[in-house]
C-alpha positions in Angstrom: 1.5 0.7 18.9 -1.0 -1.9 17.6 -3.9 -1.9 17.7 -5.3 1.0 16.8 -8.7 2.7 17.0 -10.7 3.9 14.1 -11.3 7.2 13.7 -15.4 7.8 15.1 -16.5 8.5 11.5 -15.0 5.6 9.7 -16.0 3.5 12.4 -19.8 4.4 12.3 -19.7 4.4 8.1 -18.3 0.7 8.9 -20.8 0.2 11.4 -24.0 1.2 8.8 -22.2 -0.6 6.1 -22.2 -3.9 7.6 -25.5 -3.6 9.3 -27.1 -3.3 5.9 -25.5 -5.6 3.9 -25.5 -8.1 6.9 -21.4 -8.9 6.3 -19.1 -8.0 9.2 -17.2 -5.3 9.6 -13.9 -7.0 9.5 -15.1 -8.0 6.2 -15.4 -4.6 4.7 -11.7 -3.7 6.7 -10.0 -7.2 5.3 -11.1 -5.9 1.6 -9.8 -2.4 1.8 -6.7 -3.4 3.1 -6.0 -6.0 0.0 -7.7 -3.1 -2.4 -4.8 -0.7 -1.2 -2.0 -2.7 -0.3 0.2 -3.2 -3.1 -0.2 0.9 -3.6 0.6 1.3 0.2 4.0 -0.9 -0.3 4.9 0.8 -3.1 4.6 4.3 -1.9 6.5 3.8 1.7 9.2 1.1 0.2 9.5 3.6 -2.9 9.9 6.3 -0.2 12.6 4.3 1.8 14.9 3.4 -1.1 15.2 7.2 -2.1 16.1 7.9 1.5 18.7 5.0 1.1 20.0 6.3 -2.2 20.0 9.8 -1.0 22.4 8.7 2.0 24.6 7.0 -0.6 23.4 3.6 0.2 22.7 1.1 -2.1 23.6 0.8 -6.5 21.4 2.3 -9.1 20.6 0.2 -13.0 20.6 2.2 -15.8 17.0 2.6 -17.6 18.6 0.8 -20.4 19.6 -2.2 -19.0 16.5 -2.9 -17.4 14.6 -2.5 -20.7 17.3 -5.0 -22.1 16.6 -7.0 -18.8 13.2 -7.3 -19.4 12.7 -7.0 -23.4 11.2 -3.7 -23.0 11.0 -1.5 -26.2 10.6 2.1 -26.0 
C-alpha cells in the first residue's frame, strides 16, 4: 500500500511552495505531518476504542474517578 502518490494539485501547490521559499518539499510534507499528527491519532484511535467498546470489549472509568485520578475539579 505504501507509498502513495499525491494527489496532482497538492503535489504542484508543494511543488510552487518549495521552489519559492528554496526548502524541499519533504520539508513542507515532514511539517504537516507533525502539525496534524496528534489530531490524526486521536480521531482514528478515538474511533477504534468505540468500535471495541461497542463490541463489548474492553472496561469503561467513571468521569468521576478520573477527575479524582487526576485532581480535576469541575
Amino acid at each position: 500500500m505504501w507509498p502513495q502518490r499525491l494527489p496532482r494539485e497538492i503535489e504542484a501547490r508543494l511543488d510552487e511552495l518549495a521552489k519559492r521559499t528554496g526548502r524541499s518539499k519533504s520539508f513542507y510534507a515532514r511539517q504537516a505531518i507533525l502539525e496534524h499528527l496528534d489530531d490524526v491519532e486521536d480521531i482514528y484511535l478515538s474511533e477504534k476504542r468505540l468500535e471495541e467498546l461497542r463490541q463489548g470489549e474492553g472496561d469503561t472509568v467513571p468521569l468521576a474517578e478520573l477527575m479524582a485520578r487526576y485532581a480535576v475539579e469541575s
